[in-house]
mmCIF file of the N, C-alpha and C atoms, coordinates in Angstrom:
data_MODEL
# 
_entry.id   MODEL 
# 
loop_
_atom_site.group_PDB 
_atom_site.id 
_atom_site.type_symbol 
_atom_site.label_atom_id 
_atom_site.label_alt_id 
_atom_site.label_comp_id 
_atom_site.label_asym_id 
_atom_site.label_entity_id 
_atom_site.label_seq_id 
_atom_site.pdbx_PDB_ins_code 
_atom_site.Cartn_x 
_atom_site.Cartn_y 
_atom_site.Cartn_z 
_atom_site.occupancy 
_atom_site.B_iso_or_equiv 
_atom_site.pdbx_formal_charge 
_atom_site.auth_seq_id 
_atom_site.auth_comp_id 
_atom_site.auth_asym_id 
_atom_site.auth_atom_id 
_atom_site.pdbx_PDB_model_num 
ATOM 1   N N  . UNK A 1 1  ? 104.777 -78.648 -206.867 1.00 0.00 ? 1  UNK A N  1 
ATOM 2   C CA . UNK A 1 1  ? 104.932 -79.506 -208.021 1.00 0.00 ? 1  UNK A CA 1 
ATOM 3   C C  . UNK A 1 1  ? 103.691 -79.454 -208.886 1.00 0.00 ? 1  UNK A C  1 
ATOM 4   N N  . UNK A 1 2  ? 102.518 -79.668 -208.348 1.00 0.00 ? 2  UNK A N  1 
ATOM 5   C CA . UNK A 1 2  ? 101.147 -79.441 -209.005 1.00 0.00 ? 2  UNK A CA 1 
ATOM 6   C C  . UNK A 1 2  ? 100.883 -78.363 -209.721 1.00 0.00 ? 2  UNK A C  1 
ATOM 7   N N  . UNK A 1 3  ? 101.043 -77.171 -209.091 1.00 0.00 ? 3  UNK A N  1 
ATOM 8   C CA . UNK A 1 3  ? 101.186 -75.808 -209.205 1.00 0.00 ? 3  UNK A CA 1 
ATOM 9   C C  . UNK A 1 3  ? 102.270 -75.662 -210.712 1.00 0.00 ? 3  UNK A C  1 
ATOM 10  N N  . UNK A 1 4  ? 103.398 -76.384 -210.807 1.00 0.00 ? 4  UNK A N  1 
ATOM 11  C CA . UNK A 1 4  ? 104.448 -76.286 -211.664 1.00 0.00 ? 4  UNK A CA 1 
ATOM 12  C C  . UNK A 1 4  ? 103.883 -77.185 -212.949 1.00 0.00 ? 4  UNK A C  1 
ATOM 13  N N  . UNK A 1 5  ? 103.103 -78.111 -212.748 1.00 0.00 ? 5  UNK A N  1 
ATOM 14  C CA . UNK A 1 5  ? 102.542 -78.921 -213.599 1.00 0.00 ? 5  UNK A CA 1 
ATOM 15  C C  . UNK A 1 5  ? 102.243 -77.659 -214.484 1.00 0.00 ? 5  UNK A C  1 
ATOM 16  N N  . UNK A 1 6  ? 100.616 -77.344 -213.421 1.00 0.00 ? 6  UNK A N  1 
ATOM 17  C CA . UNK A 1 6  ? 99.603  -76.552 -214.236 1.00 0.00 ? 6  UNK A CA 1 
ATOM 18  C C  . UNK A 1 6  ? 100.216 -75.441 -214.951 1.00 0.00 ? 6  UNK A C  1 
ATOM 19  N N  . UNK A 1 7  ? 100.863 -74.504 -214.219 1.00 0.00 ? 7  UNK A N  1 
ATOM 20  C CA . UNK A 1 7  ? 101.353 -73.300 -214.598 1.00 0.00 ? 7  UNK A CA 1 
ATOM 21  C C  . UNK A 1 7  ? 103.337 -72.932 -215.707 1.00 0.00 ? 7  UNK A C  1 
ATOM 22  N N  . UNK A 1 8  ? 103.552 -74.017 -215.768 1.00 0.00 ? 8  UNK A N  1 
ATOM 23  C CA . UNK A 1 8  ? 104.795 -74.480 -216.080 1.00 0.00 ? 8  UNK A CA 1 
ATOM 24  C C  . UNK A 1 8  ? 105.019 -74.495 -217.407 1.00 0.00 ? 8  UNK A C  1 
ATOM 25  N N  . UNK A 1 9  ? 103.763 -74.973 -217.971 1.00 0.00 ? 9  UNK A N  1 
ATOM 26  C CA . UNK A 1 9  ? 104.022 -75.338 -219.519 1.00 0.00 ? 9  UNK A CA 1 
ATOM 27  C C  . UNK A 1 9  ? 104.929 -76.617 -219.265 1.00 0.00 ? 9  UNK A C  1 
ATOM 28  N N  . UNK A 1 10 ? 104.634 -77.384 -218.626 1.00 0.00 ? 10 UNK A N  1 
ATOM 29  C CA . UNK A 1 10 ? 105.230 -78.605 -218.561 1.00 0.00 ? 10 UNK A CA 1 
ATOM 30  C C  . UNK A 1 10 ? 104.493 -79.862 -219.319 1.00 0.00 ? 10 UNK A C  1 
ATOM 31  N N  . UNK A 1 11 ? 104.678 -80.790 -219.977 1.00 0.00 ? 11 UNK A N  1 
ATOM 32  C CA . UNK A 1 11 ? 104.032 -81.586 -221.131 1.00 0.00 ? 11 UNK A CA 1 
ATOM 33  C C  . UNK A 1 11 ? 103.657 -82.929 -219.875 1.00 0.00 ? 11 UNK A C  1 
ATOM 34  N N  . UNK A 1 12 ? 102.658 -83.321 -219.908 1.00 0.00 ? 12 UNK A N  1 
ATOM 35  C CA . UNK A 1 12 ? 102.655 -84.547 -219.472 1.00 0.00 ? 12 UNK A CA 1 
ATOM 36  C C  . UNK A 1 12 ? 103.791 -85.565 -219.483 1.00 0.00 ? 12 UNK A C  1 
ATOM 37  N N  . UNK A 1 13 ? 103.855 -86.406 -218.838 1.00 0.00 ? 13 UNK A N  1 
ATOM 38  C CA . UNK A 1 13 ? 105.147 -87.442 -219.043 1.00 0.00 ? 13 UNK A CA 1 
ATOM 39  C C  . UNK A 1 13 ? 103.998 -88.616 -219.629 1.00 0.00 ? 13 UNK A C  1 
ATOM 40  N N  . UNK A 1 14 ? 104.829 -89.537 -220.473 1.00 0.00 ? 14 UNK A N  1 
ATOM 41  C CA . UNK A 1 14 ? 104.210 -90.279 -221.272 1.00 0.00 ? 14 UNK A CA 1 
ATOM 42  C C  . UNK A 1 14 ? 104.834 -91.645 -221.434 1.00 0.00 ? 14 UNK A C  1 
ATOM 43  N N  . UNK A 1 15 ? 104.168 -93.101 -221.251 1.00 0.00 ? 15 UNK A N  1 
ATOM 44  C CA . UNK A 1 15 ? 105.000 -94.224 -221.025 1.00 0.00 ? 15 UNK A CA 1 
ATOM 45  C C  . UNK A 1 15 ? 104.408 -94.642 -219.630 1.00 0.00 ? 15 UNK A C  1 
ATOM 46  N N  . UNK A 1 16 ? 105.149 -95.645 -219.253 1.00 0.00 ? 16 UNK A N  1 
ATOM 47  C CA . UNK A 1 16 ? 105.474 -96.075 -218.158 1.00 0.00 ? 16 UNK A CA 1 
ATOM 48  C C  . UNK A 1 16 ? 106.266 -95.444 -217.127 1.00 0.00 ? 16 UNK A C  1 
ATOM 49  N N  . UNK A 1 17 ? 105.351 -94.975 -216.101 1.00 0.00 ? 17 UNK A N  1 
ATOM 50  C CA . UNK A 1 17 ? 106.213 -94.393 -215.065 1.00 0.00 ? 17 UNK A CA 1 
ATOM 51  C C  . UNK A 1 17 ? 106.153 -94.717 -213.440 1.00 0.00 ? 17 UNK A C  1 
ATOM 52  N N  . UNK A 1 18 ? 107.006 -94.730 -212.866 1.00 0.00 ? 18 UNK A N  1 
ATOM 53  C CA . UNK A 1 18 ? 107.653 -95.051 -211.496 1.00 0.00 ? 18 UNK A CA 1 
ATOM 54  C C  . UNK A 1 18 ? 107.343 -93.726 -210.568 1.00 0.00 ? 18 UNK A C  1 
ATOM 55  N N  . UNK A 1 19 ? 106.957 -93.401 -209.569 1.00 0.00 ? 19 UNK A N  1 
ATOM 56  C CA . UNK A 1 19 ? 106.464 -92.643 -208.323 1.00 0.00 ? 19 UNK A CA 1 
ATOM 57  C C  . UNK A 1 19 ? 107.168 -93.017 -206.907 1.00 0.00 ? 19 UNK A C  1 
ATOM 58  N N  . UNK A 1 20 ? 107.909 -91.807 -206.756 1.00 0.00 ? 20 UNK A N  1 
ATOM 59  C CA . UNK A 1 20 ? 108.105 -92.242 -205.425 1.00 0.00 ? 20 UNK A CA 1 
ATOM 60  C C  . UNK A 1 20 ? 107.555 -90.541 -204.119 1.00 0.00 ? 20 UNK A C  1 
ATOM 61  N N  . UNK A 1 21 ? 106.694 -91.274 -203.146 1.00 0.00 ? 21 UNK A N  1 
ATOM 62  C CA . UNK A 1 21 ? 105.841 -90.307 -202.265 1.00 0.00 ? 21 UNK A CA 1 
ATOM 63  C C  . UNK A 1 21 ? 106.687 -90.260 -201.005 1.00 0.00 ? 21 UNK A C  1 
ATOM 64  N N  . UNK A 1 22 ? 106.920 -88.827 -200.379 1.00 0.00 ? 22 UNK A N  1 
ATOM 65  C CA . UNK A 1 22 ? 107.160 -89.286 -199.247 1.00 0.00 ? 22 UNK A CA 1 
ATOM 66  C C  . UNK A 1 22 ? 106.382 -88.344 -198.900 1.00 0.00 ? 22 UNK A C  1 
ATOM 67  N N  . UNK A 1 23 ? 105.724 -88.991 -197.507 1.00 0.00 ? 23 UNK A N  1 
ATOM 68  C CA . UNK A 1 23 ? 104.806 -87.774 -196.558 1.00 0.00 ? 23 UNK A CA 1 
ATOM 69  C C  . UNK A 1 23 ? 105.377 -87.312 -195.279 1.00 0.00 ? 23 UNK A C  1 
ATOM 70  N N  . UNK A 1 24 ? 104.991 -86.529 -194.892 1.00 0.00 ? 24 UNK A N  1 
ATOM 71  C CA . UNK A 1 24 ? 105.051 -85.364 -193.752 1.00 0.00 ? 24 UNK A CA 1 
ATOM 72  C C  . UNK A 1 24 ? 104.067 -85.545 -193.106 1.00 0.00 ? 24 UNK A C  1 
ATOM 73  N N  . UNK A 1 25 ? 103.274 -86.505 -192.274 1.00 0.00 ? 25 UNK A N  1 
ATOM 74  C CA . UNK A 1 25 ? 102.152 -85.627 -191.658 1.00 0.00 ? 25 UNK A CA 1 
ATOM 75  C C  . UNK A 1 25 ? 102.001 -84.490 -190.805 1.00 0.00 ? 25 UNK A C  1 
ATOM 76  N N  . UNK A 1 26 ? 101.195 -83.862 -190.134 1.00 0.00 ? 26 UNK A N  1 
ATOM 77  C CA . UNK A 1 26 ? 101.089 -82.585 -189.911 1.00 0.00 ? 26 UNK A CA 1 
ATOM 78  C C  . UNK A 1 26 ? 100.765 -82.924 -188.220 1.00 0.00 ? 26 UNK A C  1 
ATOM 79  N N  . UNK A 1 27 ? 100.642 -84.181 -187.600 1.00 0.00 ? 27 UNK A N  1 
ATOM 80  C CA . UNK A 1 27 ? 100.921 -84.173 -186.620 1.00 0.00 ? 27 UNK A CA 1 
ATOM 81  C C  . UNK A 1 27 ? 100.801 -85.987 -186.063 1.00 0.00 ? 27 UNK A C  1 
ATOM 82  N N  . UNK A 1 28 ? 100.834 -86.597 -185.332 1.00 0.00 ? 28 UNK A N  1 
ATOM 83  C CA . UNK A 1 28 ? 101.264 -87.307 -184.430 1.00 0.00 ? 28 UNK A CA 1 
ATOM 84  C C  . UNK A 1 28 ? 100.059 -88.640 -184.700 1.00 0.00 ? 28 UNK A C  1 
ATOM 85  N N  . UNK A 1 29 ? 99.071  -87.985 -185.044 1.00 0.00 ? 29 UNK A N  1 
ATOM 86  C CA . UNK A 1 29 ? 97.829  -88.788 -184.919 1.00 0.00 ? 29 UNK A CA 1 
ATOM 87  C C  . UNK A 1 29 ? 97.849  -90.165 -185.793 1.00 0.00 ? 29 UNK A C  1 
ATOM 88  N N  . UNK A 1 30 ? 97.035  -91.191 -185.585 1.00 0.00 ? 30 UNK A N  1 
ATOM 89  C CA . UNK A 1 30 ? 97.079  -92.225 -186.470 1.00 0.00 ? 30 UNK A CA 1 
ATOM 90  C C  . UNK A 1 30 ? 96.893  -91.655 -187.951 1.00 0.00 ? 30 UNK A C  1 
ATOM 91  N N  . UNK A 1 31 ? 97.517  -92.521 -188.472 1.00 0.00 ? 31 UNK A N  1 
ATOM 92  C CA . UNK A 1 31 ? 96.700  -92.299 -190.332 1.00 0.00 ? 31 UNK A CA 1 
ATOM 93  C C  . UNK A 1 31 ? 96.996  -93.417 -191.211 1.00 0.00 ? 31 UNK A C  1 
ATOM 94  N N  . UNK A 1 32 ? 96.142  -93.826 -191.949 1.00 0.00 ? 32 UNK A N  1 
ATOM 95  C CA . UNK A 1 32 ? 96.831  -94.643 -193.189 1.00 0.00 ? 32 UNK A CA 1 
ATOM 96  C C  . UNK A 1 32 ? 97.441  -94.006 -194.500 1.00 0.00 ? 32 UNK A C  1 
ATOM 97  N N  . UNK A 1 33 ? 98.813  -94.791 -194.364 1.00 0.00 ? 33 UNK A N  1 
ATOM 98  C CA . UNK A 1 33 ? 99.106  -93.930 -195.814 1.00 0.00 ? 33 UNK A CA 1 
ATOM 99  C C  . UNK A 1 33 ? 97.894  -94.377 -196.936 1.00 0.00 ? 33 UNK A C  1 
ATOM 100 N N  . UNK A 1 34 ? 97.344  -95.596 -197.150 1.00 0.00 ? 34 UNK A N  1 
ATOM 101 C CA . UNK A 1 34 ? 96.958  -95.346 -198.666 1.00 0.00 ? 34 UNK A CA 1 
ATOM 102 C C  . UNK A 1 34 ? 95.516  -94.454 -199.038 1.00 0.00 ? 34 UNK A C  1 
ATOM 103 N N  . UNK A 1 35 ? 95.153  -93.893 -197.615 1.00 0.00 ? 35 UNK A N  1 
ATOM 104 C CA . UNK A 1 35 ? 94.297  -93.531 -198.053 1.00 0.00 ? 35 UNK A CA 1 
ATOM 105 C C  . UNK A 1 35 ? 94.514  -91.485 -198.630 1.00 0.00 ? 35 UNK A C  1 
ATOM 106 N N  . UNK A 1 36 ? 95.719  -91.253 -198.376 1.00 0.00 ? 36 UNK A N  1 
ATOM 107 C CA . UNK A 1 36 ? 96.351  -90.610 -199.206 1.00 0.00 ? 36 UNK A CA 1 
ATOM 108 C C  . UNK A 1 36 ? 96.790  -90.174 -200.302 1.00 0.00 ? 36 UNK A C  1 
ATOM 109 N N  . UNK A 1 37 ? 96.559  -91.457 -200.544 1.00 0.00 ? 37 UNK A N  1 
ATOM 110 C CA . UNK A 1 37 ? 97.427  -91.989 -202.366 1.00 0.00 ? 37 UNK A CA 1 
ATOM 111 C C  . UNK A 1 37 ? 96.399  -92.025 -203.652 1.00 0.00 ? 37 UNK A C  1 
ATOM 112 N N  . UNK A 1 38 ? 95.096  -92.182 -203.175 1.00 0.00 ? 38 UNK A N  1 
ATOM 113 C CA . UNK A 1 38 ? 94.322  -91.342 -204.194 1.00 0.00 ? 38 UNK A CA 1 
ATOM 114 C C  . UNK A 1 38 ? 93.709  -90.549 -204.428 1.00 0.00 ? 38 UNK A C  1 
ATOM 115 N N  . UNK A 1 39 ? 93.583  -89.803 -203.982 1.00 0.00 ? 39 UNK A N  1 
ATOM 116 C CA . UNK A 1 39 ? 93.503  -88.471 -203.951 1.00 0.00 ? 39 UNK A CA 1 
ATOM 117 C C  . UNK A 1 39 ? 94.812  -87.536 -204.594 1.00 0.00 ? 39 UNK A C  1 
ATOM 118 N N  . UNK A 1 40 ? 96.125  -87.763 -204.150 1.00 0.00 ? 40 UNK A N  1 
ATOM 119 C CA . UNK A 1 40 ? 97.458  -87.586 -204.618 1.00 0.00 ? 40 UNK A CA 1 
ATOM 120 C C  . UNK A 1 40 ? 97.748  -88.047 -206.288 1.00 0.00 ? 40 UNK A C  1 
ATOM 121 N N  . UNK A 1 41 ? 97.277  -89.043 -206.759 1.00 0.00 ? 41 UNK A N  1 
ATOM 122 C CA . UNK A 1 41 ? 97.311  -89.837 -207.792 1.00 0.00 ? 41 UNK A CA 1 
ATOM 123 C C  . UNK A 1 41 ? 96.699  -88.612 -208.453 1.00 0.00 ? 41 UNK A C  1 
ATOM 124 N N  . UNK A 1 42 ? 95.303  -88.756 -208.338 1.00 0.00 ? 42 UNK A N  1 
ATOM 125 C CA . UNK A 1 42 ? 94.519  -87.817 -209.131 1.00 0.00 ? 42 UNK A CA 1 
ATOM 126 C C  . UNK A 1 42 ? 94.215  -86.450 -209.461 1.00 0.00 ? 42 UNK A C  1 
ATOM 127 N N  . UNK A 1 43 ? 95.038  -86.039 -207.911 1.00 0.00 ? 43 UNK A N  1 
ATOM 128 C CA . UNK A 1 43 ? 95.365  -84.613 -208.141 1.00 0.00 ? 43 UNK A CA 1 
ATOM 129 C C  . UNK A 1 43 ? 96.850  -84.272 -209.455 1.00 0.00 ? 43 UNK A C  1 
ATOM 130 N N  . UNK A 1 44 ? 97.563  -85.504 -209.251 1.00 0.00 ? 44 UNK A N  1 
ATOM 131 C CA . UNK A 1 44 ? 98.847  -85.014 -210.029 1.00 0.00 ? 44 UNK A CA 1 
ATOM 132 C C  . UNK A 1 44 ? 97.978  -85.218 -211.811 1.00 0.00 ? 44 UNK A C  1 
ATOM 133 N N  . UNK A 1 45 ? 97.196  -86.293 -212.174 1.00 0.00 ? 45 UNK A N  1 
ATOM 134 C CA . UNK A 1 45 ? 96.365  -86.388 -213.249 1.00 0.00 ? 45 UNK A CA 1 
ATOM 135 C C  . UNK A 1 45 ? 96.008  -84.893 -213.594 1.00 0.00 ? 45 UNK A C  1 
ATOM 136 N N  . UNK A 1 46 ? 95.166  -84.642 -212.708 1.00 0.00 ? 46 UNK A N  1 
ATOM 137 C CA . UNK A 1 46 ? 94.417  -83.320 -212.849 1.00 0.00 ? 46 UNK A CA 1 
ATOM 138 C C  . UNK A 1 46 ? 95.170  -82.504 -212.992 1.00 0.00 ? 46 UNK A C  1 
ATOM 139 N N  . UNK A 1 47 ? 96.278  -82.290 -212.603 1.00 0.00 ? 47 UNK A N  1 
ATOM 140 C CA . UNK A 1 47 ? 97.244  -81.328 -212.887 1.00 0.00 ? 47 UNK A CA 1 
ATOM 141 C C  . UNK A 1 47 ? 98.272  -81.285 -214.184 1.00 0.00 ? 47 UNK A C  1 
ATOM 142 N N  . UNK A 1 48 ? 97.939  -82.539 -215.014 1.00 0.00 ? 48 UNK A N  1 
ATOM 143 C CA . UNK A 1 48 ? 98.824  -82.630 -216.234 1.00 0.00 ? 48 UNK A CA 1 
ATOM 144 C C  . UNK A 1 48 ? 100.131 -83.007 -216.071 1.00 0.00 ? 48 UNK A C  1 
ATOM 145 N N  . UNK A 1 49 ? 100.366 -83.407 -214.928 1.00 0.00 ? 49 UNK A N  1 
ATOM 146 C CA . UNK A 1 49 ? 101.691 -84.548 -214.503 1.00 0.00 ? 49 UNK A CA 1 
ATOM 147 C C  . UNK A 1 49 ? 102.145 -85.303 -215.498 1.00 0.00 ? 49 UNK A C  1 
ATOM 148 N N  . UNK A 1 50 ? 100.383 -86.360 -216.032 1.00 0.00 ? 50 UNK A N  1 
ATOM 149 C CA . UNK A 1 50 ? 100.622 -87.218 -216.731 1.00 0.00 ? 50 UNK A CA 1 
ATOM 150 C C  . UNK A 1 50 ? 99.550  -87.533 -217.324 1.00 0.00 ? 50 UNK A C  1 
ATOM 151 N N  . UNK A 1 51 ? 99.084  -88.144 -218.190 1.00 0.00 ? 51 UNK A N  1 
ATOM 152 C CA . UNK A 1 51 ? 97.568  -88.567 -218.681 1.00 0.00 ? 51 UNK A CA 1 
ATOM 153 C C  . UNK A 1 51 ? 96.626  -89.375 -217.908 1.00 0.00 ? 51 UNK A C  1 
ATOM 154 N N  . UNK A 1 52 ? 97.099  -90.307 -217.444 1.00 0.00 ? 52 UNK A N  1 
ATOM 155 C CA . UNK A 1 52 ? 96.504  -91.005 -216.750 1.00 0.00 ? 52 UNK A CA 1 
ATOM 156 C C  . UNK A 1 52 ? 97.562  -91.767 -215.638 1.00 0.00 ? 52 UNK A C  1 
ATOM 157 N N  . UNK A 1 53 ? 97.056  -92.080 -213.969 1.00 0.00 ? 53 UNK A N  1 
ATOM 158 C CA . UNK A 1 53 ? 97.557  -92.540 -213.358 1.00 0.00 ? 53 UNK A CA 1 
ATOM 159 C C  . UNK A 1 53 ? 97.533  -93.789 -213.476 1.00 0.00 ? 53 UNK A C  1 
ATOM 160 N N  . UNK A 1 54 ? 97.021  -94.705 -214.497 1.00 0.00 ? 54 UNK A N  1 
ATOM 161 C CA . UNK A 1 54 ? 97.135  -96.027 -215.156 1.00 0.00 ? 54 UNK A CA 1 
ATOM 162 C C  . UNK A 1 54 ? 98.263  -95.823 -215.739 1.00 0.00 ? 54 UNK A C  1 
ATOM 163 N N  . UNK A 1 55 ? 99.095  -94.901 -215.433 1.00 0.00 ? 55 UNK A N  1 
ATOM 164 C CA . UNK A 1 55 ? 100.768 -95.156 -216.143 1.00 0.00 ? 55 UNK A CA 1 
ATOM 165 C C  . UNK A 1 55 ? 101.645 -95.949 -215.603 1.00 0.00 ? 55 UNK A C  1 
ATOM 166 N N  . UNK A 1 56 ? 101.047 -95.528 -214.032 1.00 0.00 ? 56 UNK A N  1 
ATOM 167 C CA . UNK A 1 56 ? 102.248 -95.787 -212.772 1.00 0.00 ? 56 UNK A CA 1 
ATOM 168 C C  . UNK A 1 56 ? 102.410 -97.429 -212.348 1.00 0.00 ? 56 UNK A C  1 
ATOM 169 N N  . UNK A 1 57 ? 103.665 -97.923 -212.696 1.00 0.00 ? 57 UNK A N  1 
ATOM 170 C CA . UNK A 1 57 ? 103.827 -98.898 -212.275 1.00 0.00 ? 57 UNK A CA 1 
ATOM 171 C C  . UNK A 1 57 ? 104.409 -99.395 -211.346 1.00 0.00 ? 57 UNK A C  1 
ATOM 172 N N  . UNK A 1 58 ? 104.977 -98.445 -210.784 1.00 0.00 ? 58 UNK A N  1 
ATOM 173 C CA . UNK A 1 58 ? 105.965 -98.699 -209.502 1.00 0.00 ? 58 UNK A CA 1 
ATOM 174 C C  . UNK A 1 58 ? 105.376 -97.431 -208.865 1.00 0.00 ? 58 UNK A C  1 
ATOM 175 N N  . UNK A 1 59 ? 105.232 -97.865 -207.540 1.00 0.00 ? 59 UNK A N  1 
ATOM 176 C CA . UNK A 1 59 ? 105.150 -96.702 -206.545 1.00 0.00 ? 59 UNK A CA 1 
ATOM 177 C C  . UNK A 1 59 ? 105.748 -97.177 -205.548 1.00 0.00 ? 59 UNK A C  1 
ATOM 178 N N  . UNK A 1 60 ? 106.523 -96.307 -204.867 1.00 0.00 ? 60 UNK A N  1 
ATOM 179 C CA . UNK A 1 60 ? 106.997 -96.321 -203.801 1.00 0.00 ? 60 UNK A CA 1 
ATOM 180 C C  . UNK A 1 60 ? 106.425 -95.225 -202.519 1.00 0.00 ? 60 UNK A C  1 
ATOM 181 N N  . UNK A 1 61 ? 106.117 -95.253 -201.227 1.00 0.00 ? 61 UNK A N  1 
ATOM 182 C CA . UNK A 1 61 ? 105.146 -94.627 -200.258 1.00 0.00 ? 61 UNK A CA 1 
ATOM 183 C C  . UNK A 1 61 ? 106.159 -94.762 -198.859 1.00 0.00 ? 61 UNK A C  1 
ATOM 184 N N  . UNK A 1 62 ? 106.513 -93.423 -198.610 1.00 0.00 ? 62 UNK A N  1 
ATOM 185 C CA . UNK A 1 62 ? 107.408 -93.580 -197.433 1.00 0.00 ? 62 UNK A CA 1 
ATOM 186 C C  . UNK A 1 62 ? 106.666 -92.645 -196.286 1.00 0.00 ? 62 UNK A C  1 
ATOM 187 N N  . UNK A 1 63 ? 106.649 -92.827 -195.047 1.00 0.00 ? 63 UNK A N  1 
ATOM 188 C CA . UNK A 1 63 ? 105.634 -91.533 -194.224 1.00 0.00 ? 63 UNK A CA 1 
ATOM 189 C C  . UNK A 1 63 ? 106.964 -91.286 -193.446 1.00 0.00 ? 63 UNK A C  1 
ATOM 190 N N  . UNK A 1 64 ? 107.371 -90.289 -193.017 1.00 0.00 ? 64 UNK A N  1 
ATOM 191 C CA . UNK A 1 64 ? 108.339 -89.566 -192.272 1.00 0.00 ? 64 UNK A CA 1 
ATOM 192 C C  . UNK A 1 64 ? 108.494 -88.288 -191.203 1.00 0.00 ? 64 UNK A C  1 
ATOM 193 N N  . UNK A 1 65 ? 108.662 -87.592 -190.875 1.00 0.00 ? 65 UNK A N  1 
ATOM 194 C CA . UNK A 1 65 ? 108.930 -87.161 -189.614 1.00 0.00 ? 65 UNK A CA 1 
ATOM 195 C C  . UNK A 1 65 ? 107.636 -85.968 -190.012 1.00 0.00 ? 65 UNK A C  1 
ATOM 196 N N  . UNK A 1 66 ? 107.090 -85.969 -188.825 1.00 0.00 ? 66 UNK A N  1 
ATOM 197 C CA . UNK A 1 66 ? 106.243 -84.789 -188.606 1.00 0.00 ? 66 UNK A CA 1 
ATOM 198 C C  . UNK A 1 66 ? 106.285 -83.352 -189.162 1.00 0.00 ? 66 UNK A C  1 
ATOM 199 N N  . UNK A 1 67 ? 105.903 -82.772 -189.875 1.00 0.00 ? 67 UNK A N  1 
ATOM 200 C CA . UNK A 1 67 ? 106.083 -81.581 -190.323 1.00 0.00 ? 67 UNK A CA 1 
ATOM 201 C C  . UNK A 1 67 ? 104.613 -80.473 -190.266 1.00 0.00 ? 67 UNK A C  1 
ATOM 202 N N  . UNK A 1 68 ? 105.070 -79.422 -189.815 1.00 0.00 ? 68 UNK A N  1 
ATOM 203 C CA . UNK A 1 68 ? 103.681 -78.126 -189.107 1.00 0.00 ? 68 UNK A CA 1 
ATOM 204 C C  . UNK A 1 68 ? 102.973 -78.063 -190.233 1.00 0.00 ? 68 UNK A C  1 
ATOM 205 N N  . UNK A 1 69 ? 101.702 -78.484 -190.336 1.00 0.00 ? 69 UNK A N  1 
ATOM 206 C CA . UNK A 1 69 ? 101.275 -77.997 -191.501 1.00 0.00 ? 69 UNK A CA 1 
ATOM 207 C C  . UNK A 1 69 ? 100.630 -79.436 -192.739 1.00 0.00 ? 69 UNK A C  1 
ATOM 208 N N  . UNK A 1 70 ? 101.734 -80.324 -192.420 1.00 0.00 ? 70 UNK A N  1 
ATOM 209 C CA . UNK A 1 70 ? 101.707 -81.269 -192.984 1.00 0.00 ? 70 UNK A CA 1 
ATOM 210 C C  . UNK A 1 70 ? 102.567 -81.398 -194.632 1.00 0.00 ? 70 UNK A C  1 
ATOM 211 N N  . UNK A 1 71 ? 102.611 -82.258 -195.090 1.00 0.00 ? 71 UNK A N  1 
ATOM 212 C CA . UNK A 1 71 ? 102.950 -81.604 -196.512 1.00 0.00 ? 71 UNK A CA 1 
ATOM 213 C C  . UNK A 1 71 ? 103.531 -83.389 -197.377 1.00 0.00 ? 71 UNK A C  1 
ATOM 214 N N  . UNK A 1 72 ? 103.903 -83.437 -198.808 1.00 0.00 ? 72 UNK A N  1 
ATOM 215 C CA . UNK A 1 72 ? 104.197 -84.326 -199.153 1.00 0.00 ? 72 UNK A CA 1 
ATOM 216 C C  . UNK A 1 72 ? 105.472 -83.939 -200.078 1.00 0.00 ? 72 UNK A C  1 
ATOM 217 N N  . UNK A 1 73 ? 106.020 -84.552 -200.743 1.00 0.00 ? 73 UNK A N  1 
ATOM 218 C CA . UNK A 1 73 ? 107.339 -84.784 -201.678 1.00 0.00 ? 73 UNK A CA 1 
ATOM 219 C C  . UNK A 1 73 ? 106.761 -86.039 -202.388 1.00 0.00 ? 73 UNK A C  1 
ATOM 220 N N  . UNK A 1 74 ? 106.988 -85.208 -204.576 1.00 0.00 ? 74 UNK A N  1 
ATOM 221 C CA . UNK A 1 74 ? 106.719 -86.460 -205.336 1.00 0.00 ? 74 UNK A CA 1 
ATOM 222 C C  . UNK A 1 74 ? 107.808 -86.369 -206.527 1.00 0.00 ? 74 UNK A C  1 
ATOM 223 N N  . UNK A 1 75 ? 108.016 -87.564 -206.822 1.00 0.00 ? 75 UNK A N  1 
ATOM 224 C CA . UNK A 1 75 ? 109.148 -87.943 -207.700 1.00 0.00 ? 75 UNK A CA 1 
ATOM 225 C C  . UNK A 1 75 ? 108.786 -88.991 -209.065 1.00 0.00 ? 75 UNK A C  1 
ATOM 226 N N  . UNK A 1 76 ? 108.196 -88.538 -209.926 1.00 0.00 ? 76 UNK A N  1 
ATOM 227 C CA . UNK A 1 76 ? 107.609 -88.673 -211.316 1.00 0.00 ? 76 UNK A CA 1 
ATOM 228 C C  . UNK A 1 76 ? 109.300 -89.215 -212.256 1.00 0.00 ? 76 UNK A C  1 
ATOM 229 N N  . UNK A 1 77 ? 109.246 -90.412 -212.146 1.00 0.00 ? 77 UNK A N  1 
ATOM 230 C CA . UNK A 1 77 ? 110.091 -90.863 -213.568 1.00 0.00 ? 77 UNK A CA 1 
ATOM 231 C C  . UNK A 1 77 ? 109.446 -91.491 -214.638 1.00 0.00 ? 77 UNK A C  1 
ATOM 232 N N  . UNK A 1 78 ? 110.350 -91.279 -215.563 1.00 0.00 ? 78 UNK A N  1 
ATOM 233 C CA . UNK A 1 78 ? 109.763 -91.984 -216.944 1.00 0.00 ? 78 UNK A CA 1 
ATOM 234 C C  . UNK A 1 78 ? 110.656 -93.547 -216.637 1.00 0.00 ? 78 UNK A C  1 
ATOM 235 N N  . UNK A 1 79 ? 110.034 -94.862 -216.884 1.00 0.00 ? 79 UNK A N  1 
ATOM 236 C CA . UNK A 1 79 ? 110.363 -96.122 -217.009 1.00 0.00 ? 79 UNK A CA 1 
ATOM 237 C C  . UNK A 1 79 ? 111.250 -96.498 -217.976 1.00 0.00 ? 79 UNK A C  1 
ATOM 238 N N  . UNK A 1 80 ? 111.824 -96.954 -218.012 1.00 0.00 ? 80 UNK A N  1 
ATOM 239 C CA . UNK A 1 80 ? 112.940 -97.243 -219.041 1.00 0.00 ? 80 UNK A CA 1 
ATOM 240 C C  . UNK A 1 80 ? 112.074 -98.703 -219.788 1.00 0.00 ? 80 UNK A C  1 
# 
């Protein structure tokens, strides 16, 4: 998705927008999700997602089944 940001010719999204994360961790061990979430925030910034992560007004943060490697899923709407 980051990758598609940067390289995409994709325009920032603009407004008020809603986020929904789901993670993968990469194995079994304790973790907190939020300390995830900025770093994630700012990487999608940095990537031209959006202008600023002072957009996001809704986030939603789900952690889910183990995956090799680790990995995340993000879902960028515009707010009505």
């Amino acid at each position: 998705m980051l990758q598609a940001c940067q390289d995409g010719g994709i325009e920032p999204l603009e407004g008020r927008l809603a986020m929904h994360v789901s993670l993968f961790p990469p194995d079994r061990r304790k973790r907190d999700i939020d300390n995830v979430l900025k770093s994630l925030l700012d990487a999608c910034e940095h990537a031209g997602c959006y202008a600023s992560d002072s957009q996001i007004d809704e986030l939603h943060v789900v952690r889910l089944e183990n995956l090799a490697g680790g990995g995340c899923s993000v879902l960028i709407m515009v707010r009505d």
